[in-house]
C-alpha positions as CSV (number, residue, x, y, z in Angstrom):
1,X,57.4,137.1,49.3
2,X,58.7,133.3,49.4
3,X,59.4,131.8,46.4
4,X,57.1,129.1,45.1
5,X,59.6,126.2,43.4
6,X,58.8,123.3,41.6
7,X,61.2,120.7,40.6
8,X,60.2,118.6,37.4
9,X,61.3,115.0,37.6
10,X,60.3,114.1,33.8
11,X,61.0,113.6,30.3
12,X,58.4,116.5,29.6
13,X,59.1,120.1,30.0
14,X,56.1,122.6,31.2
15,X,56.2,126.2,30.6
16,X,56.1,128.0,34.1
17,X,54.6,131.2,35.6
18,X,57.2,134.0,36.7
19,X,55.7,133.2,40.5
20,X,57.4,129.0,39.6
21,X,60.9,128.3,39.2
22,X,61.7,124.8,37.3
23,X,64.5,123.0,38.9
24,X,66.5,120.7,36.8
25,X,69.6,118.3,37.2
26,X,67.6,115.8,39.0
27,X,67.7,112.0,38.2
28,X,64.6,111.1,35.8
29,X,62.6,107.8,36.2
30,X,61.9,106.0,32.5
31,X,58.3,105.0,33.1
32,X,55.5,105.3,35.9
33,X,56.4,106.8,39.3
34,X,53.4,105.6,42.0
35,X,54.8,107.1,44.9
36,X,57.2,108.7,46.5
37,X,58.1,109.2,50.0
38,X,61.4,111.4,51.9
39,X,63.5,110.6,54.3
40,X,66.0,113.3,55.9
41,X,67.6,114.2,52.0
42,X,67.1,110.9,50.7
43,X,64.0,110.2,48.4
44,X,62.3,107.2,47.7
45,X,60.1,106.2,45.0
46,X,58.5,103.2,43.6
47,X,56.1,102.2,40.5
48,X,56.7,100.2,37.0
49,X,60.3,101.9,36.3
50,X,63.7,100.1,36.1
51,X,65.8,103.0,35.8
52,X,66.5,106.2,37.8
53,X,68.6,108.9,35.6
54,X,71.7,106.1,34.8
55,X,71.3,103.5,37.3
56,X,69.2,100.5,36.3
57,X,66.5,100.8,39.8
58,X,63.7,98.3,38.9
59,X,60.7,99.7,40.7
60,X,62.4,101.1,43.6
61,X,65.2,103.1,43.9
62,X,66.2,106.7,46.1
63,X,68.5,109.6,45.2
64,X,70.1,112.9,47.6
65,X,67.9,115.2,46.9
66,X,70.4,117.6,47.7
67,X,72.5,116.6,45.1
68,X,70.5,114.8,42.7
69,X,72.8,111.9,43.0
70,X,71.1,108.4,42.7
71,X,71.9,106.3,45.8
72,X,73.4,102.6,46.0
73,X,69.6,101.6,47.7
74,X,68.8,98.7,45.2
75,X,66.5,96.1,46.1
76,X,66.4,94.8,42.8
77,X,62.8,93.1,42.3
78,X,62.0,91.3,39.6
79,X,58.8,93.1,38.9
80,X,57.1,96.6,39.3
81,X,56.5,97.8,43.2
82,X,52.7,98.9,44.0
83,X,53.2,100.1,48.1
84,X,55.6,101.3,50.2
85,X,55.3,102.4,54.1
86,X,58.5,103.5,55.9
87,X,59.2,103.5,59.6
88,X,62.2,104.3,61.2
89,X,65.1,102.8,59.6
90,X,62.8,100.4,58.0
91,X,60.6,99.6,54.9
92,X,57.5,97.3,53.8
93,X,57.3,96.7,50.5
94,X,54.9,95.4,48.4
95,X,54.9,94.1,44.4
96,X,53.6,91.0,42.2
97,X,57.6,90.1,42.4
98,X,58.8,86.8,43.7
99,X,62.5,87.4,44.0
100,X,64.4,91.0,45.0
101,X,68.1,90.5,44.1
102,X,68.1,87.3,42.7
103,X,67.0,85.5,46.0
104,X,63.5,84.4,46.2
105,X,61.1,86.0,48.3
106,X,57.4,86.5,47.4
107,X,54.8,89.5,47.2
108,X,56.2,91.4,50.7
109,X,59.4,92.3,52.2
110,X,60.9,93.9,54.8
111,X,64.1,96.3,54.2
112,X,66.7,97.8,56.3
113,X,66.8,101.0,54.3
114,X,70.7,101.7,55.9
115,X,71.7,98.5,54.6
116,X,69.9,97.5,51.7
117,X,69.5,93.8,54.0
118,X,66.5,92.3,53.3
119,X,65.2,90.6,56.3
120,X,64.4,86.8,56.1
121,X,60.4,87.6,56.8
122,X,57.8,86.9,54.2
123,X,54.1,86.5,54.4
124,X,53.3,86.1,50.7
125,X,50.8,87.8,48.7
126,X,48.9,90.9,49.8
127,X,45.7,91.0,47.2
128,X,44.8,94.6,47.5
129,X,45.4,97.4,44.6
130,X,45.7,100.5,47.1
131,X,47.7,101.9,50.1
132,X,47.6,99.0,52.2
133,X,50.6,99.9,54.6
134,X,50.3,101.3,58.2
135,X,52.8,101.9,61.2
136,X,52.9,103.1,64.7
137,X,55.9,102.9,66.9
138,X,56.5,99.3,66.9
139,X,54.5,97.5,64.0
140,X,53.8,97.7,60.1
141,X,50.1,96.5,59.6
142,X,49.3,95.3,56.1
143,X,46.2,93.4,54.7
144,X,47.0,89.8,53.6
145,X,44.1,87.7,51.7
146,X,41.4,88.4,53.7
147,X,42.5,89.6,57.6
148,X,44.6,92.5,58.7
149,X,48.0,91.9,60.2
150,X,51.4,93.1,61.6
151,X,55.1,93.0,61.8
152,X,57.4,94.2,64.6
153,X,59.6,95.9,62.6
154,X,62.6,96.6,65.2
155,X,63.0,93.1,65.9
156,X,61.6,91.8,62.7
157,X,59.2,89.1,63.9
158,X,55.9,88.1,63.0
159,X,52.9,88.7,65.4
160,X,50.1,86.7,66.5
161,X,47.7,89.7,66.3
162,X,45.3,89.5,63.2
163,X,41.7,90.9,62.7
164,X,38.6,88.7,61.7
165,X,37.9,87.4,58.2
166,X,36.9,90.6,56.0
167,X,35.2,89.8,52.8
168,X,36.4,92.1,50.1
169,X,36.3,93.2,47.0
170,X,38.7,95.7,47.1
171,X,41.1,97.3,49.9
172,X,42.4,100.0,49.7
173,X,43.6,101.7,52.8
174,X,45.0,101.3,56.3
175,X,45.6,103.4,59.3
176,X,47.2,102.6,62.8
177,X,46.3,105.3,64.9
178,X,46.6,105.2,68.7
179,X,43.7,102.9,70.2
180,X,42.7,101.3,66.2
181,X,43.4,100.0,62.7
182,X,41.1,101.4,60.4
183,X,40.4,99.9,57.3
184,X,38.6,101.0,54.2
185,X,37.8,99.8,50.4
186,X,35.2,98.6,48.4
187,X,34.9,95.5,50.5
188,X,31.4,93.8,52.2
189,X,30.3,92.0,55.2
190,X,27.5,90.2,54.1
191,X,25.8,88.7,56.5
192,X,23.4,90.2,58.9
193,X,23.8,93.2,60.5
194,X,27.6,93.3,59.8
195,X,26.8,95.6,56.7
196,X,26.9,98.4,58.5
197,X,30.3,98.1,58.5
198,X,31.0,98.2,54.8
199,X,33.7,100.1,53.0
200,X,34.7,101.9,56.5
201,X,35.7,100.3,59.7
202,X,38.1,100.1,62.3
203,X,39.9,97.3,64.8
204,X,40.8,97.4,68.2
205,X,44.8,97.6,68.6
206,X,44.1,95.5,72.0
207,X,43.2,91.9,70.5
208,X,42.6,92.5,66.9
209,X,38.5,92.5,67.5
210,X,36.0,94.9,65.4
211,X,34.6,98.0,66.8
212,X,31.1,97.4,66.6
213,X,30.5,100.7,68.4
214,X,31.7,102.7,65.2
215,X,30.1,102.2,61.7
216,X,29.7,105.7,59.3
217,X,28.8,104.0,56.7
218,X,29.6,105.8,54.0
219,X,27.4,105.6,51.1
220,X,27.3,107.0,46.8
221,X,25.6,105.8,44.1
222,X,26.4,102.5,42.8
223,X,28.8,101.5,45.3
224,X,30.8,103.7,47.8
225,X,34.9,103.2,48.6
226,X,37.0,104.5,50.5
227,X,40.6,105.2,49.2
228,X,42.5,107.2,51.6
229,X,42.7,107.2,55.4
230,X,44.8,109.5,57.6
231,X,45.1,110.7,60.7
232,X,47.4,114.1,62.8
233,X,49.2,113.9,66.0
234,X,45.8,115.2,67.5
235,X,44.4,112.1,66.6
236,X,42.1,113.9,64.1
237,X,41.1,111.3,61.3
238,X,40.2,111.7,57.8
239,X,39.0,109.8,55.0
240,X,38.2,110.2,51.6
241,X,37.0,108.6,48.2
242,X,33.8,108.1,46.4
243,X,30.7,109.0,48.8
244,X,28.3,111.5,49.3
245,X,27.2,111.1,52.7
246,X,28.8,109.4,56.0
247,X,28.0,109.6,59.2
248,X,24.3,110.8,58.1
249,X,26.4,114.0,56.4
250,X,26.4,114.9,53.6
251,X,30.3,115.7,52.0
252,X,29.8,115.5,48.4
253,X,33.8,116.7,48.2
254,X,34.0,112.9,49.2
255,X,36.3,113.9,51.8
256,X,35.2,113.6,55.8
257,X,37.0,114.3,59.5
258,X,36.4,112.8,62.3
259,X,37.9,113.8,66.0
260,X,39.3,111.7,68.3
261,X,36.1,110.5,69.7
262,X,35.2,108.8,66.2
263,X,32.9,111.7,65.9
264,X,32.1,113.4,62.5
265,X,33.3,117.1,62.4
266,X,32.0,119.8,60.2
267,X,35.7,119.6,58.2
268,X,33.6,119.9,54.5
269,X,35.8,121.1,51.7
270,X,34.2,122.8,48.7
271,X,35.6,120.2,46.1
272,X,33.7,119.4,42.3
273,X,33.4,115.8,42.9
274,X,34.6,113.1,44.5
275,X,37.4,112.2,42.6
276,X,40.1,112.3,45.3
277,X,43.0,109.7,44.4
278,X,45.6,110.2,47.3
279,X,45.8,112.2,50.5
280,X,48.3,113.6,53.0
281,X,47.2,114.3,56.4
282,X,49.6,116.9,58.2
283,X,48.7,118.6,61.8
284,X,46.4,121.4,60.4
285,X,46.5,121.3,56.4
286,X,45.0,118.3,54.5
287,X,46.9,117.4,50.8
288,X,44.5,116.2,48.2
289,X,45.7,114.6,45.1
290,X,42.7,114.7,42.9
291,X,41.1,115.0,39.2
292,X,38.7,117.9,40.2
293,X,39.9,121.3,39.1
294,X,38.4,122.9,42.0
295,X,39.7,121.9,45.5
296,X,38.8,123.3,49.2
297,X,36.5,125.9,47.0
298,X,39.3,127.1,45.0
299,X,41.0,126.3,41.4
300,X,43.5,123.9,42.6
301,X,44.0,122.1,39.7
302,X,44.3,118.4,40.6
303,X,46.2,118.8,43.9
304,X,45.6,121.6,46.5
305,X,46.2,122.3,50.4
306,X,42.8,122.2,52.7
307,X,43.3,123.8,55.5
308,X,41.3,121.8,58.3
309,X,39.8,124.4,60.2
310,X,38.6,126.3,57.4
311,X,37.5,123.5,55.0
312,X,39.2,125.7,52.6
313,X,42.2,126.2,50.3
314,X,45.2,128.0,51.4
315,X,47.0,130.5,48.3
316,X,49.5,127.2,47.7
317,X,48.5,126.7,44.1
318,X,50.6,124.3,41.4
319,X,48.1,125.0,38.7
320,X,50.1,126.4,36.2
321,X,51.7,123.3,36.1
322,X,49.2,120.4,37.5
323,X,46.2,122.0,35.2
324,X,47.4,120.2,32.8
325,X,47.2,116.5,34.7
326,X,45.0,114.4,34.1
327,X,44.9,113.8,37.9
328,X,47.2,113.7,41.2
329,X,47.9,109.8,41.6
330,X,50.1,111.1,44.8
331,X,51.0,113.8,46.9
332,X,53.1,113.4,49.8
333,X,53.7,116.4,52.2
334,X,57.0,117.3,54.3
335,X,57.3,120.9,55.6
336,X,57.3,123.3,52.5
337,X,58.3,120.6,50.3
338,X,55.2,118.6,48.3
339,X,56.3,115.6,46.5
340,X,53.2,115.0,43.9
341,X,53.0,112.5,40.7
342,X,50.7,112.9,37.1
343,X,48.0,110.3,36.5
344,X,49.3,107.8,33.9
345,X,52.6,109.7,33.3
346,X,56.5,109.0,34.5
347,X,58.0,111.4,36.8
348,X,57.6,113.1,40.0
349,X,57.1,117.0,41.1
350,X,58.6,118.5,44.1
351,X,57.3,121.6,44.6
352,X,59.4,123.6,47.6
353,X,58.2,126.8,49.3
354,X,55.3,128.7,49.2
355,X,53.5,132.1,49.0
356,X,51.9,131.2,52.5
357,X,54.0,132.2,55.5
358,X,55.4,128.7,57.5
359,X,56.3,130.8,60.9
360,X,58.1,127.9,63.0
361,X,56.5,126.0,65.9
362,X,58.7,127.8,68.3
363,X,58.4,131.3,66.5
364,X,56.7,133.3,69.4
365,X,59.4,134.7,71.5
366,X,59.4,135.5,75.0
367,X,59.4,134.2,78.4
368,X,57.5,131.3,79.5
369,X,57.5,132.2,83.2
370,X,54.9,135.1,84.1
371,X,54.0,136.1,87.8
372,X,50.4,137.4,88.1
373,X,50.2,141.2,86.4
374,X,53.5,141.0,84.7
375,X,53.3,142.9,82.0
376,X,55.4,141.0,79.4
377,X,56.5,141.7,75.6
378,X,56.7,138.9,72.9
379,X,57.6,139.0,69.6
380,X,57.8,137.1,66.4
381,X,60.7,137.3,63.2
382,X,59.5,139.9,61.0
383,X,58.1,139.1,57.7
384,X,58.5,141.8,54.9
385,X,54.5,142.7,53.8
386,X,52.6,140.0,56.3
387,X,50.4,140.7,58.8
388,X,50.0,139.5,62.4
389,X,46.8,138.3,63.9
390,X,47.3,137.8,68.0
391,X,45.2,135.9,70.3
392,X,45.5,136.2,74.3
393,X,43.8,133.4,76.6
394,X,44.9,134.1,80.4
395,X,45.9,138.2,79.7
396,X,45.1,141.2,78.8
397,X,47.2,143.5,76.0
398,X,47.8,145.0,72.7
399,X,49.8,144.1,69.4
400,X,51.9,146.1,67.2
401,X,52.6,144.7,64.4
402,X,54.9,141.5,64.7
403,X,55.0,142.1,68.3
404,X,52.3,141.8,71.9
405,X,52.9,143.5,75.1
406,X,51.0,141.1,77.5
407,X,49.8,142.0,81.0
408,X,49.2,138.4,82.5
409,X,45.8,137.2,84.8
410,X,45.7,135.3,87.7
411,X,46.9,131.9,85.8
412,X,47.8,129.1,86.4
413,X,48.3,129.1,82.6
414,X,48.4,131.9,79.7
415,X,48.2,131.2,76.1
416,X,49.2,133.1,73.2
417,X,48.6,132.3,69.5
418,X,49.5,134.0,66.4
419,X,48.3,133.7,62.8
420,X,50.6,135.2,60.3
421,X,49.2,136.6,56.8
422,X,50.4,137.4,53.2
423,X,47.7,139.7,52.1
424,X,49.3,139.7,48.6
425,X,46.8,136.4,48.6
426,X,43.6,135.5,49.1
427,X,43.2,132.3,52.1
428,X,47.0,132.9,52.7
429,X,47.4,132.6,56.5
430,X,49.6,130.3,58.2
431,X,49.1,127.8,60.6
432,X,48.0,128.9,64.1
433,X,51.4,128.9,66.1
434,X,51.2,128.9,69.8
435,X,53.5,129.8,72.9
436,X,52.4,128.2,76.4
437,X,52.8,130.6,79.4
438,X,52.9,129.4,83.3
439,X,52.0,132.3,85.3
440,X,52.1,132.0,89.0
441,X,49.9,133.4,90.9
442,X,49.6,135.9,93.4
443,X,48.2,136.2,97.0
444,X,44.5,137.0,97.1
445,X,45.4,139.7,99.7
446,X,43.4,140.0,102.9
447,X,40.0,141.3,102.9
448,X,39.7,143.6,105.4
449,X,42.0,145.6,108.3
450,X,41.0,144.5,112.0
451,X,41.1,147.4,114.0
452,X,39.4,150.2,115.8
453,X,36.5,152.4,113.5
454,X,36.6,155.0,116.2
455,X,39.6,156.5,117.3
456,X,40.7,159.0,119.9
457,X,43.2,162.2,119.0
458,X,46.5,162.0,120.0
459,X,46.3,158.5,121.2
460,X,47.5,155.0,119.7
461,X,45.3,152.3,118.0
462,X,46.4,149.2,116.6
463,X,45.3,147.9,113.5
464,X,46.2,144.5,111.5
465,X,45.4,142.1,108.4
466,X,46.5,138.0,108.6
467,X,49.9,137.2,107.8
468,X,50.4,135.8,104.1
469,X,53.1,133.4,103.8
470,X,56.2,135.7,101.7
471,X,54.1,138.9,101.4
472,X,55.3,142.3,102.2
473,X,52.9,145.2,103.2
474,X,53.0,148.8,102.8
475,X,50.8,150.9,105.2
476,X,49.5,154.3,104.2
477,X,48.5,156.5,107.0
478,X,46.5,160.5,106.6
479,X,45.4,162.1,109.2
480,X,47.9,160.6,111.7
481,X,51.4,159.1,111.9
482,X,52.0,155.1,112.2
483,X,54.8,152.6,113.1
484,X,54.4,149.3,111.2
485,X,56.0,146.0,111.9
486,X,54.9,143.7,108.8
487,X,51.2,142.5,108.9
488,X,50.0,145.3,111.8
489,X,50.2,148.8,112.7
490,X,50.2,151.5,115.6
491,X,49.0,154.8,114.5
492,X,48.9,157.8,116.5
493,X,45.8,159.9,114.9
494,X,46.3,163.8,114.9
495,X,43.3,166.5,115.2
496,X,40.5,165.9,112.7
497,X,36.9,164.6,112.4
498,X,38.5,161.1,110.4
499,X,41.6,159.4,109.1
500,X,42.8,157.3,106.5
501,X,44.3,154.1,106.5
502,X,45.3,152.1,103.4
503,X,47.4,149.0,102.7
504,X,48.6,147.5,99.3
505,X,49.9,143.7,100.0
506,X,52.9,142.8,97.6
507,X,54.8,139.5,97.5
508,X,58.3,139.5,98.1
509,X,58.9,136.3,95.8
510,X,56.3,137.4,93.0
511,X,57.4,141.4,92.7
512,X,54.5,141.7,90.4
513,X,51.9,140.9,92.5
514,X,50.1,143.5,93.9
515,X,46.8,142.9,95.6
516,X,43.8,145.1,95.7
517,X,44.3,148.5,98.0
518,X,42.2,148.3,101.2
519,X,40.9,151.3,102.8
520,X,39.5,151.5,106.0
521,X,38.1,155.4,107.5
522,X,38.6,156.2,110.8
523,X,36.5,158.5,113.1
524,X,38.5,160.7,115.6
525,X,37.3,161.6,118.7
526,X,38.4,164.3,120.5
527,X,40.0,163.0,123.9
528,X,37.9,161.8,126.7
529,X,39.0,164.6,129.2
530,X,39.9,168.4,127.3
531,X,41.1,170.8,129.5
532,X,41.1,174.3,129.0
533,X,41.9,177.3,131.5
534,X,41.0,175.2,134.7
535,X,38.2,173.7,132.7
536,X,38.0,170.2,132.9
537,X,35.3,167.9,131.6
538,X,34.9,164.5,130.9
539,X,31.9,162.4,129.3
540,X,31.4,158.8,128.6
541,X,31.0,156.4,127.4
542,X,32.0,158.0,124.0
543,X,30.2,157.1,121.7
544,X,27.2,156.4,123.0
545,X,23.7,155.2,121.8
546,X,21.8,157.3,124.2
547,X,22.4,158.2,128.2
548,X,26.6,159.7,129.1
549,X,27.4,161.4,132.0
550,X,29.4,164.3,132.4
551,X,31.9,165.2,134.9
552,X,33.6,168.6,135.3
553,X,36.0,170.3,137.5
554,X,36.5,173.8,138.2
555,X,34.0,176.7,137.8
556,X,31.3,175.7,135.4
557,X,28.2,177.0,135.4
558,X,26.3,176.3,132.1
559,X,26.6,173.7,128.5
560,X,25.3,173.8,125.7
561,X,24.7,171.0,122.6
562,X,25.5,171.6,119.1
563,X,25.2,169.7,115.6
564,X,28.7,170.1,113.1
565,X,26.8,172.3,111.2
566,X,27.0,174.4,114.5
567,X,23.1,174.5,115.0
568,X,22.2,174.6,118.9
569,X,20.2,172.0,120.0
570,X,20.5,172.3,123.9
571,X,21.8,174.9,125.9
572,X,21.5,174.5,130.2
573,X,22.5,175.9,133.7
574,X,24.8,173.5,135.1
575,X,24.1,172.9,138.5
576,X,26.0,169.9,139.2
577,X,29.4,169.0,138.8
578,X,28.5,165.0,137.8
579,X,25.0,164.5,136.1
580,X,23.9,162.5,133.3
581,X,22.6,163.4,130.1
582,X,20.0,161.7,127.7
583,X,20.9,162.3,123.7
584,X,18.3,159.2,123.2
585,X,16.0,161.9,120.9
586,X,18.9,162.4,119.2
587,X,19.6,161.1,115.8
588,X,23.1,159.2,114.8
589,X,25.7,161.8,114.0
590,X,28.6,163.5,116.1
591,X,27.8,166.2,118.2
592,X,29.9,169.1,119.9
593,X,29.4,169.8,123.9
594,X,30.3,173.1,125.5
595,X,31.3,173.4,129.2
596,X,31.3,177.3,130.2
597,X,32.6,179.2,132.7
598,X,33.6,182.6,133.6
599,X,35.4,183.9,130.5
600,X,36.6,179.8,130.1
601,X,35.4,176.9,127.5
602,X,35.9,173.3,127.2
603,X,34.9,171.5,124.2
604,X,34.0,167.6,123.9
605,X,33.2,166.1,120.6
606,X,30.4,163.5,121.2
607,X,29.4,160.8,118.9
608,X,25.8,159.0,119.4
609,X,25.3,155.5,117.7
């Protein structure tokens, strides 16, 4: 079982659960922490403090978290910081200040967080009491008086780009995501049909302009906000703060998703109000800092992990010490380690490890080069006391345990996913990890063998498929012997009433590819002229559908006409040595003629069409 830690960044000291280990010898802020965010082992964190541990920090400062040691990183404002975004080697900061290290600059700054350099940029105040930092690749966006805006932060220029005038009360959150800004608060449009896009909205990255075609309108009783906005690397957005409804949905966890389309999913968590104060969107798990005691359906007491498919709470639970919050101001999420802060108190928890399994992204081992029905085994690190769950798209197999033998389809592309589970927990499973498989595939095969149905004893027929492009072909003869030469064959049929012919194309490129077996039955016919004792006769044509004539040699003087079950049909004086015969009467089937003469017999098999 992993170990569930928690560091205590605080004055205060919490009793802790034999399943919680306290960390100590970390550096201690000396009044409100607002946030915090990591980068590589440095930590960040901002609020109303002016000293971290022994080293005067006012309202922003880092340490190693590694070894606890508070780093030179001072920008020295001269008053509390409010908001902080981080991109890159780069930060935008945000506080009522008007000078950082004794130099003036006012409201909003921009920080080489290698150098401490603060850049010569300022845009004055931002008037917003939430989250009002966003990035992509290229640009910090941040809310300045009344219109949204943005900062190249490699270069460190201003751009042109803006949105349109919003009318606000309050705003609160930002989000750059690939193709829009999205904007939420408390704030209004007032006029005309532009209320539909109150308190939730978003911006066109192209020119700044507003996205008429998207307006949830989220709605609660008096007034709705929205206080959080995040969005995954699969574009899958979230929001949250005080609504009931949005979209025309009800969520009264006052929490919503949205796919990349814009459109609402059913993503629903079972949460005992609305009170959600901060939020951390990672690729399948949702973080919400809160003042509710239940979370995702569970007791999460004031912070808890929703994982998005399920709506649902994983087994990650803090409450034996966050039940004692009197909320989650903010909880940041990096890999196992949750960076969270207590309502109206000084310090920070970092809470590392977890009771649910965190397989990697590349756990799934195995090849990723399958040839149609290669059979293929993959396997995963074992986990003392979890369980595997194993999905298959493109193959068939079965699972043991932490491992999956895999017998591959037709491709182009297989999929396999795992889910790994502590079922020491209730809602413990990991995230769904995934290996892609590129299978190519084999030759269709040929659908039938070109060659004679009826064939004569003792004498050679050929018999052939198409050539595929790298296959191989292995011919099967019974009831004769054969000399092949690739795509065709001769075969030399023995004594019989039929034969056998079979062929399995393989590819000599793919050796796993093995195409359908064709089988193709032969008649035999016995041979057109049988001699026996001076006896010889010939009929044709054979087969027939109805009139043959029969030629003999020798002394003959009578025939006779029988069925293979040996019934006699026909039995005549022959008084001619060529004369025909008509089987027309007679019904399909293969028939055996007798030429008699003194003490002598030839036999012909006959077959009528």
């Amino acid at each position: 079982m992993s170990r569930l830690i928690i560091l205590l960044i605080t004055g205060l000291c919490f009793g802790v659960t034999s399943a919680q280990n306290q960390l100590t010898g970390f550096p201690v802020a000396n009044s409100e922490v607002i946030g915090v965010v990591p980068v590589g082992d440095t930590v960040y964190l901002w609020g109303g403090f002016t000293q971290i541990g022994d080293s005067m920090r006012n309202g922003i400062g880092s340490f190693n978290i590694r070894t606890g040691v508070v780093t030179a990183f001072n920008p020295n404002p001269n008053t509390p910081v409010t908001s902080v975004d981080i991109a890159g080697h780069y930060m935008l900061m945000y506080g009522n200040f008007d000078s950082i290290g004794h130099h003036y600059h006012s409201g909003l700054a921009l920080i080489d967080i290698r150098t401490g350099v603060v850049a010569n940029w300022s845009d004055g105040s931002v008037l917003s009491d939430g989250d009002v930092f966003s990035h992509d690749s290229n640009y910090f966006y941040y809310f300045n008086g009344s219109v949204i805006k943005r900062i190249d932060y490699n270069t460190q220029t201003a751009s042109s780009w803006q949105t349109p005038v919003i009318p606000w009360n309050s705003f609160q959150a930002i989000c750059a995501t690939d193709s829009f800004v999205y904007a939420g608060g408390s704030y209004c449009f007032y006029t005309g049909s532009d209320t539909i896009f109150n308190y939730l909205c978003r911006f066109k990255k192209s020119d700044g302009s507003l996205d008429t075609t998207w307006h949830p309108q989220p709605k609660y009783s008096p007034t709705a906000s929205i206080k959080c906005i995040g969005v995954n690397r699969y574009n899958q957005l979230f929001v949250a703060g005080d609504f009931d409804s949005i979209a025309g949905q009800f969520r009264s966890g006052g929490i919503a998703g949205f796919d990349a389309n814009g459109v609402i999913t059913g993503f629903n968590p079972d949460n005992n109000g609305a009170g959600i104060l901060s939020m951390c969107v990672t690729d399948n798990d949702v973080w919400l800092g809160s003042t509710s005691h239940i979370l995702g359906g569970q007791y999460r007491w004031r912070i808890g992990e929703i994982d998005i498919n399920s709506s649902t709470a994983t087994c990650w639970d803090a409450s034996a010490v966050s039940q004692s919050w009197m909320g989650c101001w903010w909880v940041y999420a990096s890999g196992d380690t949750v960076y969270a802060s207590n309502l109206y108190n000084s310090g920070i928890y970092i809470f590392g490890g977890s009771p649910r399994p965190h397989p990697a992204s590349n756990a799934i081992q195995g090849s990723t080069m399958a040839n149609s029905g290669q059979t293929i085994v993959y396997g995963v690190p074992d986990s003392l006391g979890f369980t595997y769950a194993w999905r298959i798209e493109g193959g068939t197999g079965y699972s043991i345990g932490d491992s999956i033998s895999i017998t591959w389809g037709n491709g182009p592309v297989g999929i396999i996913k795992m889910v790994e589970n502590n079922n020491n927990y209730s809602t413990c499973s990991s995230d769904t990890v995934e290996l892609i498989v590129n299978i190519a595939s084999c030759p269709a095969g040929p659908d039938s063998i070109t060659g004679p149905a009826n064939a004569v004893v003792n004498n050679a027929a050929n018999y052939s498929v198409p050539v595929t492009p790298g296959a191989a072909y292995n011919w099967i003869v019974t009831g004769g012997t054969g000399t092949s030469s690739a795509n065709s064959i001769s075969v030399t049929w023995g004594s019989g009433v039929t034969g056998t012919l079979q062929l399995v194309e393989t590819s000599d490129s793919l050796p796993f590819c093995r195409a359908d077996t064709l089988t193709r039955q032969i008649t035999l016919l016995p041979s057109a002229v049988y001699d026996i004792n001076e006896i010889s006769a010939c009929i044709f044509p054979n087969p027939t559908t109805g009139k043959v004539r029969l030629q003999t040699t020798g002394t003959c003087n009578s025939y006779s006409i029988c069925d293979m079950t040996g019934k006699l049909l026909v039995q005549s004086a022959l008084n001619s040595a060529d004369f025909d015969l008509d089987l027309g009467q007679f019904t399909q089937g293969v028939y055996i003629i007798t030429v008699q003469g003194p003490g002598k017999e030839a036999y012909i098999k006959l077959t009528k069409l």
